[in-house]
C-alpha positions as CSV (number, residue, x, y, z in Angstrom):
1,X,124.8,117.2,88.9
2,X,126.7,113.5,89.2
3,X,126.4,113.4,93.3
4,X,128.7,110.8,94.7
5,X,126.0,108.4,96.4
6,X,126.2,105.0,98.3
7,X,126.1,101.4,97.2
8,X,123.7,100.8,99.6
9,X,120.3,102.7,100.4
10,X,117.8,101.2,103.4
11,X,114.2,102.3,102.8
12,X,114.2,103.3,106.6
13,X,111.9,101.5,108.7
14,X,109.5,103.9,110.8
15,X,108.9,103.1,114.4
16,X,105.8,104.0,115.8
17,X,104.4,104.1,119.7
18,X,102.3,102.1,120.8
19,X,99.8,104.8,119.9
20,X,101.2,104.8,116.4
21,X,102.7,107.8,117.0
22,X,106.1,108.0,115.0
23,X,108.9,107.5,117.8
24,X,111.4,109.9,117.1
25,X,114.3,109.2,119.0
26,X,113.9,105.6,118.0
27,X,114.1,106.3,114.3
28,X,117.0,108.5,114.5
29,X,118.7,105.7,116.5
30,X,117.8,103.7,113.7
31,X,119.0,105.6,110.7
32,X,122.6,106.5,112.7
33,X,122.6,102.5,112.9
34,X,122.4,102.0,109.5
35,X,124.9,105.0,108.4
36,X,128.1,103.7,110.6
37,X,127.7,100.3,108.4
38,X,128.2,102.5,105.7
39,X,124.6,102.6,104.0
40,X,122.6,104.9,103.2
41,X,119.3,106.4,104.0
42,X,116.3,106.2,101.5
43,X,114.0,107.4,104.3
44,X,110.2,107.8,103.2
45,X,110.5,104.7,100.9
46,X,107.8,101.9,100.9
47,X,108.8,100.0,103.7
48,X,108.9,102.9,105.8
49,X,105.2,103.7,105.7
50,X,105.6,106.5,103.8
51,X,102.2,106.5,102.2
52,X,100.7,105.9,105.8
53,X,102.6,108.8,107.5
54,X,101.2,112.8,106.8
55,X,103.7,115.4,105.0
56,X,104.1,117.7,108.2
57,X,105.1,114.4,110.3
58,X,107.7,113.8,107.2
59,X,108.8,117.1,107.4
60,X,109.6,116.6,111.3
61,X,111.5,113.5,110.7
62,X,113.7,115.4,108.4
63,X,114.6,118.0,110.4
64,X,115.1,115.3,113.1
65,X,117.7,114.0,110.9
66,X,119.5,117.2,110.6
67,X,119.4,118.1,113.7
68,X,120.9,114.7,115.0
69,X,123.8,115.4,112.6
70,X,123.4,112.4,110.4
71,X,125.8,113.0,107.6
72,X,123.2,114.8,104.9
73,X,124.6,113.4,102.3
74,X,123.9,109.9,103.1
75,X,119.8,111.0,102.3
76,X,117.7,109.6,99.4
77,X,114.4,111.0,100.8
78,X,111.2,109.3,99.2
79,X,109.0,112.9,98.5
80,X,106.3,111.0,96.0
81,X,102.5,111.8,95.9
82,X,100.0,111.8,94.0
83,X,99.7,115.8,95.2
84,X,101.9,117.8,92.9
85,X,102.1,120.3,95.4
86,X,103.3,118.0,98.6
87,X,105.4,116.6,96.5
88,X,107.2,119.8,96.1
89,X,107.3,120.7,99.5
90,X,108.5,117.7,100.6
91,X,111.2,117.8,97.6
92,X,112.2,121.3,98.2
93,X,112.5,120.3,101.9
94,X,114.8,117.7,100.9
95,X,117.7,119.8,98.7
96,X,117.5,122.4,101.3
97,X,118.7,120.0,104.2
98,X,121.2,118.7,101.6
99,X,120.4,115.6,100.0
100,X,122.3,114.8,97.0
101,X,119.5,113.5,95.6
102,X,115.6,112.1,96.0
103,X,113.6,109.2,95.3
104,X,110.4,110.4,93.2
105,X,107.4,108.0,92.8
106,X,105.1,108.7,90.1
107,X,101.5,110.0,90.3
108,X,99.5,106.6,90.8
109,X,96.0,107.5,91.4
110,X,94.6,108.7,87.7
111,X,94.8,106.1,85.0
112,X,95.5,105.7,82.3
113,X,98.5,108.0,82.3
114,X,100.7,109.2,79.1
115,X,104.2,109.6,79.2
116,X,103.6,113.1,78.2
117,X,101.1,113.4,81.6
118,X,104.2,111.9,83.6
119,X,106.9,114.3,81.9
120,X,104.2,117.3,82.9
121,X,104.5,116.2,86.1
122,X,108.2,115.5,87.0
123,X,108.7,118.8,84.8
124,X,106.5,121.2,86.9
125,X,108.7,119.3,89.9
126,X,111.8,120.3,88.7
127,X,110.8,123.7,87.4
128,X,108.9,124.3,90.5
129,X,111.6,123.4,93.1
130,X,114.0,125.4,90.5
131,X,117.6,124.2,91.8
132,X,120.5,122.9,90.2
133,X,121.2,121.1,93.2
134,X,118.1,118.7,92.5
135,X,119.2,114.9,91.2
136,X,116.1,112.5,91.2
137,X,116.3,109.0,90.6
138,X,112.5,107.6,89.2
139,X,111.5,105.1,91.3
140,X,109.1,102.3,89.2
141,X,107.0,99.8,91.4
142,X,104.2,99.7,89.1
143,X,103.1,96.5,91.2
144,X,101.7,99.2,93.8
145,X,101.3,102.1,91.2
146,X,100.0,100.2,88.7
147,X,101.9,103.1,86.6
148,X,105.5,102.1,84.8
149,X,108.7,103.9,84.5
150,X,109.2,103.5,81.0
151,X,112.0,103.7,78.8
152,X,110.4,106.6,76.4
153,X,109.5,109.0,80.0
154,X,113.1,108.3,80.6
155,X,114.4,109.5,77.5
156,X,111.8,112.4,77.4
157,X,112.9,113.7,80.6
158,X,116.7,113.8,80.5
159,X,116.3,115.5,77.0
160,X,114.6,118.0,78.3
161,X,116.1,117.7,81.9
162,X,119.5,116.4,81.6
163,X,120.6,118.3,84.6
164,X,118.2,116.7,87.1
165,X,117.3,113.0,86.0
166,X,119.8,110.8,87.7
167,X,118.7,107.3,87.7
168,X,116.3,104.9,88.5
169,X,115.1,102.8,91.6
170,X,113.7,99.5,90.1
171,X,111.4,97.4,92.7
172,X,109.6,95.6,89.9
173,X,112.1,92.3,90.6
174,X,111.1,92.0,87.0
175,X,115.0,91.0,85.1
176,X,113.7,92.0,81.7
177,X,112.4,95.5,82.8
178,X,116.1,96.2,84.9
179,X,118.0,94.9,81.8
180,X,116.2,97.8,79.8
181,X,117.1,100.4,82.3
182,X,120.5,99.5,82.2
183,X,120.9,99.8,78.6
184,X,120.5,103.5,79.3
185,X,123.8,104.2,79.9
186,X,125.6,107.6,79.5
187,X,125.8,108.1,83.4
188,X,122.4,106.9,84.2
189,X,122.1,105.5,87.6
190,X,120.7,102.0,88.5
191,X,119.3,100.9,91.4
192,X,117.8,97.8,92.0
193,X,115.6,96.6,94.7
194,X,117.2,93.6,96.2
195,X,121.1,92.9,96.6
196,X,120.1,89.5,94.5
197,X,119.4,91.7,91.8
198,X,122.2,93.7,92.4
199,X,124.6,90.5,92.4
200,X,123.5,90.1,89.2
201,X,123.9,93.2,87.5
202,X,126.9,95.2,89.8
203,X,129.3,94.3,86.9
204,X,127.1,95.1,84.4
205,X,126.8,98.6,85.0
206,X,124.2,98.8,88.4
207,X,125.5,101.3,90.5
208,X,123.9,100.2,94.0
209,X,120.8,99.2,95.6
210,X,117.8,100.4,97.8
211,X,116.8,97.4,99.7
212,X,114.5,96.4,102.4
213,X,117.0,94.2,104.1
214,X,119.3,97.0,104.3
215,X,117.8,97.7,107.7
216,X,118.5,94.6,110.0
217,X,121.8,93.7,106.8
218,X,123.9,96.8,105.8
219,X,126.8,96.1,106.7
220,X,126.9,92.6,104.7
221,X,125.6,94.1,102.0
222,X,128.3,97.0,101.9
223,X,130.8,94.4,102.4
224,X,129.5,92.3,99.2
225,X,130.0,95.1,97.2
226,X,133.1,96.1,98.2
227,X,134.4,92.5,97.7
228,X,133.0,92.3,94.3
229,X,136.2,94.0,92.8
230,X,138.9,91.4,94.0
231,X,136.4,87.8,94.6
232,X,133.4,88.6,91.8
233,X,130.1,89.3,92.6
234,X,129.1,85.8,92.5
235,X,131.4,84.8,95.7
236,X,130.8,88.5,97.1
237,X,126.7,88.4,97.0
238,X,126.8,84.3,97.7
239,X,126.7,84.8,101.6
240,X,124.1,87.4,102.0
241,X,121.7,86.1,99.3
242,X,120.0,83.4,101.7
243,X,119.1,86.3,104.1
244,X,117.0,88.6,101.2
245,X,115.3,85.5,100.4
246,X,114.0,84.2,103.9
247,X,112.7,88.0,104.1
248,X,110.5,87.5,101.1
249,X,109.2,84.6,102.4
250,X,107.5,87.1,105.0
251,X,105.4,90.0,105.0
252,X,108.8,92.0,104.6
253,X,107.8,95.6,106.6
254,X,106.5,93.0,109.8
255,X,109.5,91.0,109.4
256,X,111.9,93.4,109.9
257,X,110.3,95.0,112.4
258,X,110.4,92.1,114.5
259,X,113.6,91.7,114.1
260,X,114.4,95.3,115.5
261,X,112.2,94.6,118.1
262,X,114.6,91.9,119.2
263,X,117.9,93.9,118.6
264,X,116.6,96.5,120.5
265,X,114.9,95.0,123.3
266,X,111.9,97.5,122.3
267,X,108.7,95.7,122.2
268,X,107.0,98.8,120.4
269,X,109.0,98.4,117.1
270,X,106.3,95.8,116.1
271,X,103.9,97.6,115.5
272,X,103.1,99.0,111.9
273,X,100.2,101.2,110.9
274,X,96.8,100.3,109.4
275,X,95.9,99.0,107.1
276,X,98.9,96.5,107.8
277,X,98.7,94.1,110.3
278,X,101.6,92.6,112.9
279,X,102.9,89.2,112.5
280,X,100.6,87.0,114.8
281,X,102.7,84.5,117.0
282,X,102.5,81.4,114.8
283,X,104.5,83.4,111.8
284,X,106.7,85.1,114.3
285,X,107.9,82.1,115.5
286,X,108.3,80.4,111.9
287,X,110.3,84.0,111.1
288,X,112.8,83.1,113.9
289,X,113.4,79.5,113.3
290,X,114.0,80.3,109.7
291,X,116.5,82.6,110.8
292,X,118.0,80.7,113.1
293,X,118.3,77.6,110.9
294,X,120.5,80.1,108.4
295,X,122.2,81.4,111.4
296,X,121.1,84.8,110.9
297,X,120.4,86.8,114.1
298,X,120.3,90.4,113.8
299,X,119.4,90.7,117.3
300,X,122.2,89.0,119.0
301,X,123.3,92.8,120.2
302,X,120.9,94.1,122.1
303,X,120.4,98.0,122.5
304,X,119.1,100.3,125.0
305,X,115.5,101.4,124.5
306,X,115.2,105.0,123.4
C-alpha cells in the first residue's frame, strides 16, 4: 500500500478523571482539536500513556473516535506490546476502523533480541492480521525499549514484506541513527520525533513528523511545512523551533497537560497516571513564565469543559 498520510502526527495526550479514569468526551474533543489544524492522530503513542492504559480501554477509545466521526484516515494508532496477541487485536482493531496505517513498537521486555526474533514477531503480526490494507511504520525509542530499529530488521522485513513495511517513527533524537534511516529510500517513510529534527531533514527526504508538541502546536507546525516549499525549511521551522525546545526543558507528558488544562479551563487535564507524577507548583509556574517570556500561550482560547 503507499497511504497518503499527514505531515504532522500528535501522539494524543489522554485525559483522565480525577479518578484516573480516561475522560472520553474530553479526548475526543481533543483529537477533533488537533485534526481541524490539519494534523494527525498518532493516538496510543508514548505521551499518551499508552503503556499505562489496558487494551479493552484502547479499544473503547477507538470506537469513540469512530463514532465521533473523526476523519479515519487521519489515525496512526500506537497497537505495540510486548503480547503478541494484544498487539494483534489492537492492530486488527485498527485497519478495520480504517487507519491507513499503525505505529508498531517492538517487543521490549526479553533481551537480548535478534533481528531474526524481531522479524518473527512483526511477521506473525502481519501474517496474523492477514490484510493488504495493513501499512506499519516501526517505531524505534530504544531509550525506553532498550531494543533498536535497525537497519538489517528493516531490510529483512520489506524483503519479505514489501507490501506492509511503510516507514519508520524515530524518537531516538539521535542525527546519526535518522541519517541511516533515511538512506533507505525507495518509498520508505520517515518520521522523526520533533519538528527540529524534521527542519532538518524535510528536504532531505523526511516525509513528516510525530511530535509531542503537536498537541498544544499543530497548526504551526503544519504551517512550517507547508511554507517549506516557497521560504526553505530553515525560515519555515525558525519560528516554531523555540516552542519544542522550552517543552523539553520539562517533563514533556506534564507539561502539556498543563497547558490543556489552561486552554480548556479543565482543572482535571493535569492529572497523569502512576507511576508519573504532576508538575508541583514551583515547576508549573517556571513552565508558564518560560512560555510567556517566548510569547507562547496555547491557552489564550479558552474552551468549554466537556
Amino acid at each position: 500500500m503507499n497511504p497518503d498520510l499527514f505531515s504532522v502526527y500528535a501522539p494524543v495526550l489522554t485525559p483522565f478523571k480525577a479518578d484516573l479514569s480516561c475522560n472520553t468526551p474530553r479526548f475526543i474533543e481533543h483529537c477533533r482539536w488537533i485534526v481541524e489544524q490539519g494534523a494527525g492522530l498518532a493516538v496510543f503513542g508514548t505521551n499518551s500513556e499508552a503503556a499505562s492504559i489496558a487494551l479493552r480501554k484502547k479499544r473503547d477509545l477507538l470506537d469513540a473516535v469512530v463514532l465521533a466521526g473523526i476523519p479515519t484516515k487521519s489515525l496512526m494508532p500506537g497497537v505495540g506490546a510486548c503480547s503478541l496477541e494484544e498487539t494483534i487485536e489492537l492492530t486488527r482493531a485498527a485497519v478495520d476502523a480504517g487507519a491507513p496505517c499503525v505505529l508498531v513498537l517492538p517487543p521490549f521486555f526479553y533481551k537480548p533480541l535478534t533481528t531474526d526474533g524481531l522479524a518473527r514477531y512483526y511477521g506473525r503480526l502481519i501474517e496474523a492480521v492477514g490484510s493488504d490494507r495493513l501499512s506499519i511504520v516501526l517505531y524505534h525509542i530504544p531509550q525506553f525499549t532498550g531494543v533498536p530499529i535497525t537497519l538489517e530488521l528493516i531490510e529483512t522485513l520489506r524483503r519479505r514484506y514489501p507490501a506492509n513495511i511503510l516507514g519508520v517513527k524515530d524518537s531516538s533524537g539521535d542525527r546519526e541513527t535518522l541519517n541511516g534511516f533515511l538512506s533507505v529510500g525507495n518509498g520508505f517513510r520517515v518520521f522523526p520525533a520533533s519538528e527540529i529534527l524534521l527542519g532538518e531533514t524535510i528536504e532531505r527526504g523526511a516525509v513528516g513528523c510525530i511530535s509531542a508538541t503537536a498537541n498544544v502546536n499543530a497548526k504551526a507546525m503544519v504551517d512550517a511545512v507547508s511554507a517549506t516549499s516557497t521560504v526553505g525549511a530553515a525560515q519555515a521551522f525558525a519560528p516554531i523551533a523555540p516552542v519544542r525546545t522550552l517543552f523539553q526543558q520539562f517533563p514533556m507528558i506534564q507539561a502539556m497537560k498543563v497547558a490543556m488544562a489552561r486552554h480548556t479551563g479543565d482543572e482535571t487535564w493535569r492529572a497523569v497516571r502512576p507511576p508519573l507524577v504532576e508538575l508541583d507548583r514551583q515547576a508549573e509556574q517556571k513552565f508558564v513564565s518560560a512560555c510567556t517570556e517566548i510569547g507562547f500561550r496555547p491557552w489564550a482560547a479558552t474552551m468549554e469543559p466537556a
